[in-house]
N, C-alpha and C positions, 0 to 999 in steps of 0.2 A: 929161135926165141921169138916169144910174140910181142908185136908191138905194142906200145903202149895205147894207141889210137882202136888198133883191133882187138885191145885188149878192153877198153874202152865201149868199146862197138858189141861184145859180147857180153858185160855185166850191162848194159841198154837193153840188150834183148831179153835176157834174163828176169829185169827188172819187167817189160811191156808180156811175158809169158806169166810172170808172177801175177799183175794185176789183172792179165785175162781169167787167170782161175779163180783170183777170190770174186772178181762179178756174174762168172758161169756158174760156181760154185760154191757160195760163200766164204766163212773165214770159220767155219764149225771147228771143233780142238778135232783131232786127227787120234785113236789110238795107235799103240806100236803098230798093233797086228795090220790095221786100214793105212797107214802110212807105209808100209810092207809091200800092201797091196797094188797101191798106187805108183809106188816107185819104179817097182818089178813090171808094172804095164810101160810104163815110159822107157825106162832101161829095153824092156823086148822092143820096143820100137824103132827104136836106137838102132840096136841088134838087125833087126832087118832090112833098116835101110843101110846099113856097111854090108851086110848080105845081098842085098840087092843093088851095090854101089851106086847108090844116089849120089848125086853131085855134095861136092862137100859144104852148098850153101847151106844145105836141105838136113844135114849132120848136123851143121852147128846147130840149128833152131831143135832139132833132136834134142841136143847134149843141152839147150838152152832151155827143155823144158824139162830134164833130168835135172838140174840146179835147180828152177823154181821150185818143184815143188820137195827139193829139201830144206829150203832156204821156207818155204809156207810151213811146214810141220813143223820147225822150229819158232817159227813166229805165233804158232797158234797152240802150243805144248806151254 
């Protein structure tokens, strides 16, 4: 089970990946299809760094910017 601290430490990142998109990228409303689009490139990111076993710091910031940007398409829908 994850700690509350590391649990902590990964909705932080979450949060510092979320506000890097809306200032790289504004806060534009997202269709399904382009929220689709977006997700599916991070997820394959993901995907290739457990393919290429990246250390598991480098995963979480992976998984941490698979959560932003569903947690941004619902903030901007």
């Amino acid at each position: 089970m994850i700690s509350p601290e590391r649990r902590a430490e990964f909705i932080a990142l979450i949060v510092a990946e979320l506000e890097n998109a809306y200032q790289k990228h504004g806060a534009a409303e997202w269709n399904r299809h382009e929220f689709y689009g977006v997700l599916k490139e991070e997820v394959d990111e993901l995907w290739d760094a457990i393919k290429r076993n990246d250390p598991e710091d480098e995963l979480v910031i992976e998984a941490a910017q698979v959560a932003a940007m569903c947690i941004r398409y619902v903030e901007t829908t």
